[in-house]
C-alpha positions in Angstrom: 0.0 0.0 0.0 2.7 2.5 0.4 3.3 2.6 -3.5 -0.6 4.0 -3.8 -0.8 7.5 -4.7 -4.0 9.7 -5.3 -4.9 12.6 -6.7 -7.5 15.3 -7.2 -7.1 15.8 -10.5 -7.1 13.4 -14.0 -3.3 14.2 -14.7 -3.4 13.1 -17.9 -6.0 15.9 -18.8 -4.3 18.6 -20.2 -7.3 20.3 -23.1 -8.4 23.4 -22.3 -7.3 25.0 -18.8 -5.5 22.6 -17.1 -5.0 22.5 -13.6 -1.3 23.1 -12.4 0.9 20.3 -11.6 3.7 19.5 -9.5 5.1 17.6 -6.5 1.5 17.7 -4.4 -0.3 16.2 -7.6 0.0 12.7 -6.2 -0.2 12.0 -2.3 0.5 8.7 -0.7 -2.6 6.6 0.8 -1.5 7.6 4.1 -1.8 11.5 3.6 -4.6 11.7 2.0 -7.2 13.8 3.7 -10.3 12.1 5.1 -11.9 14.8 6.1 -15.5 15.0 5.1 -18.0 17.5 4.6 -19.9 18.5 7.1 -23.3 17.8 5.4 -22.9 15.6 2.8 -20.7 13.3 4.1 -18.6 12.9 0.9 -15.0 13.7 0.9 -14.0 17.3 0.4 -11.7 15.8 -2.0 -12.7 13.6 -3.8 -10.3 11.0 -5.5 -9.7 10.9 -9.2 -6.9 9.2 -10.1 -5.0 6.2 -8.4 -1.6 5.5 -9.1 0.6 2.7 -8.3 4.7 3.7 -8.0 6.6 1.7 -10.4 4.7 -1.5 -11.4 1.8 -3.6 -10.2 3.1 -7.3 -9.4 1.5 -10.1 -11.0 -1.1 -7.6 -12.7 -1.6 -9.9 -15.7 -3.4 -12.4 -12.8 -5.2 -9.2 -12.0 -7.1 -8.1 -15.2 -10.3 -8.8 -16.0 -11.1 -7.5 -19.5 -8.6 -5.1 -22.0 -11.2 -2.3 -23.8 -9.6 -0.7 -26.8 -11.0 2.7 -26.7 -9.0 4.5 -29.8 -11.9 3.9 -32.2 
């Protein structure tokens, strides 16, 4: 778990006005604030992306289905 980062943006969307990015783009698990609103009850950030540092052993054991979306 401690090679699981999240972020509160898609970083791979860059049309338009893309958000900055930087260091704080990804955050480990373990930071991630778990605050929620006061309200709602969702999180007042919510997750977009999850990342996983480096590689994903044994991923191939892992996948379900492959979608080619490039049509």
């Amino acid at each position: 778990m401690h090679r699981v980062v999240l972020s509160r943006i898609n970083s791979g969307a860059a049309v338009y006005q893309p958000t900055p990015r930087g260091t704080d783009t990804f955050v480990s698990l373990a930071d991630w604030p778990n605050d929620v609103g006061p309200r709602s009850g969702k999180l007042k950030r919510q997750v977009v992306e999850v990342a996983v540092k480096y590689s994903v052993p044994g991923m191939a054991d892992l996948v379900v289905d492959v979608m080619d979306t490039q049509e």
